[in-house]
C-alpha angles and dihedrals in degrees: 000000000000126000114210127204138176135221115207091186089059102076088231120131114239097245090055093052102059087043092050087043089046089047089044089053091043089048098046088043099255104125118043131208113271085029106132106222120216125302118250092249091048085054088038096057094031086059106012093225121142120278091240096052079056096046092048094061092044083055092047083047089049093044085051092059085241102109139019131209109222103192123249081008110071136235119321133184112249094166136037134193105213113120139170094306088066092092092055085052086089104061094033084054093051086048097045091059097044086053083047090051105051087042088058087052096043081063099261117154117210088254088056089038090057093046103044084050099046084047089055093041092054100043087050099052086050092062092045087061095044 
């Protein structure tokens, strides 16, 4: 089952960031279609946010297509969004967190780490365009 967890530094409203952490978690495989996500109390007492802000993102999920509320029951996943690419997760992962590691050692700090990837993603995207 998903942990969810929120970042006040990020600028993110709570309730995106449960549905981009939901959507993260359907993308990388995590979560599978009929797999009841966490009640809104669980949610509620793990990150001590407000009901509504919970029940806000599992509306913008439902909205999506990518969960249902059955009620009495709870949320469950009716869609993912893992596709092909899902079997090349594990060796990108392995690579990823080499290239984490050496930038650790090279005296990078996770806010540096963060910037110096969105940077490289963003150039990158940029070529592929071009």
């Amino acid at each position: 089952m998903i942990e969810f967890h929120l970042d006040t530094r990020s600028g993110v409203a709570p309730y995106q960031q449960v549905v981009q952490q939901v959507r993260h978690a359907l993308r990388l495989g995590l979560l599978d279609v009929d797999e009841q996500l966490p009640t809104v109390k669980e949610v509620v007492a793990a990150l001590a946010i407000n009901p509504n802000t919970v029940l806000k993102a599992y509306k913008e999920l439902e909205h999506q297509g990518l969960v249902a509320a059955r009620p009495g029951i709870g949320t469950f996943v009716i869609r993912t969004l893992a596709d092909d690419s899902l079997a090349a997760h594990g060796l990108l992962r392995q690579d990823l967190r080499r290239w984490l590691s050496k930038a650790r050692r090279a005296g990078l700090d996770e806010e540096s780490i963060e910037a110096l990837f969105r940077d490289v993603r963003r150039s990158s995207a940029k070529e592929g365009a071009a």
